[in-house]
C-alpha positions, -999 to +999 in steps of 0.1 A: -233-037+712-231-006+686-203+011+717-183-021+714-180-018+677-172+021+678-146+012+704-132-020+679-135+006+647-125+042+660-136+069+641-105+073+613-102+109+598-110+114+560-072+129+556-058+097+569-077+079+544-067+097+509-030+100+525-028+060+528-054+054+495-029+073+476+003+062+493+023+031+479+053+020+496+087+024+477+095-012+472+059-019+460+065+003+434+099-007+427+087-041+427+057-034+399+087-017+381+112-046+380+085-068+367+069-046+341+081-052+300+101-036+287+091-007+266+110-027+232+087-060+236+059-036+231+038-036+198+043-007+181+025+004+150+040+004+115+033+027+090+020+010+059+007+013+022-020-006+002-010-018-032-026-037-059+000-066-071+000-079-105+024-095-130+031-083-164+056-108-182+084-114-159+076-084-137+057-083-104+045-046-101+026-027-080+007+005-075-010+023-047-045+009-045-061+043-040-052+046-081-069+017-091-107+019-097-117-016-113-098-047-125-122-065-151-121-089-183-103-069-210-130-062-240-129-057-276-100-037-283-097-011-311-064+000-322-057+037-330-036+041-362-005+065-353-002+057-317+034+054-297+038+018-296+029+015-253-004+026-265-023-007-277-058+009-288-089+019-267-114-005-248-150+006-242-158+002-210-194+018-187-200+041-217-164+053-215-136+050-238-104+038-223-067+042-236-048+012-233-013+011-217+010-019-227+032-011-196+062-038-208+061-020-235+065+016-221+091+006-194+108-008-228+108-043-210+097-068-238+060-068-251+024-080-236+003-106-254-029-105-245-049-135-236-079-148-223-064-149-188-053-116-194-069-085-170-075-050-176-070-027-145-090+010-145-065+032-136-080+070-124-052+096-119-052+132-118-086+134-137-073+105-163-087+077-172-064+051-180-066+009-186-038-013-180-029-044-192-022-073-166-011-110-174-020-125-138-034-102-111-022-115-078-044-087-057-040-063-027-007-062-004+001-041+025+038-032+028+054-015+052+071+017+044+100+007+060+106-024+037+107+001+007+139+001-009+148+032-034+152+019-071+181+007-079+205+032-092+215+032-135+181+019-136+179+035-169+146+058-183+124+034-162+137+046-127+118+077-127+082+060-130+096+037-100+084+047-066+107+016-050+114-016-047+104-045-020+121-077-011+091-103-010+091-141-002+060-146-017+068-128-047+103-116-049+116-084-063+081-061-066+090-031-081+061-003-072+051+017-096+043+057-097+013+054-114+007+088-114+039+101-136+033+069-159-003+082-168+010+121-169+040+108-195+017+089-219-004+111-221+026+135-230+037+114-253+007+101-267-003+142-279+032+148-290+027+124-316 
């Protein structure tokens, strides 16, 4: 019985088999081809930015979340006799003391009134310490860097602390600030004084 199945099965050489494992017939392929997606339908990944949303009046801002260190209840305030007018006073806050940006104020957009709903965002940028004032914090947003819009042009002394503008329909216009060259500015013009 074992010479009947050698006859059935002859002996094939190992060549044969690699040519024919590795050999796929043209239409087969053209076939797999034809019916693959194409390469558009594919997902492809979008470059994107996290940003911490809030509202400050009217405005819906935002800034990159890697400048924000804390959002918490704002504390007794002290004001500081002297001051530009953006600078409200300084909160205490984990044995620190914390200048406190009215940012209507310094983007010469109107005034804040502080409330009891009102937050105070940490702000840490370029060794600074800084708090900010928000009316309503909203929270974190991803945007993709190709929504960004530049600012608008004739923007006016504000357009340089802009780092652009997104079309939201959540939340509109959000205007995303450059926190960084906000902080380094008050500071300037908090010591010139």
């Amino acid at each position: 019985m074992a010479r009947a199945c050698i006859r059935l099965f002859p002996t094939v050489s190992h060549s044969l088999w690699v040519r024919s494992a590795t050999h796929v017939e043209p239409s087969l392929l053209q076939r797999a081809l034809a019916n693959a997606p194409e390469r558009s339908t594919a997902q492809v990944a979008r470059p994107d930015e996290e940003f911490f949303v809030f509202r400050v009046g009217d405005l819906t801002l935002g800034v990159r979340s890697e400048h924000v260190r804390e959002v918490t209840r704002m504390g007794p305030l002290t004001p500081l006799p002297r001051s530009p007018s953006f600078l409200l006073g300084v909160v205490g806050h984990r044995g620190e003391v914390v200048p406190l940006v009215d940012l209507l104020r310094f983007l010469s957009q109107g005034e804040s009134k502080p409330s009891n709903r009102s937050r105070l965002f940490i702000s840490e940028s370029g060794g600074q310490v800084v708090g900010f004032l928000a009316d309503h914090v909203i929270g974190l947003r991803r945007i993709f860097v190709a929504d960004k819009m530049p600012a608008p042009a004739g923007g006016g002394s504000t357009q340089e602390f802009l780092d652009g503008v997104v079309q939201s329909r959540e939340l509109g216009a959000l205007n995303l600030l450059h926190l960084p060259r906000i902080v380094q500015s008050a500071r300037q013009k908090s010591v010139a004084r």
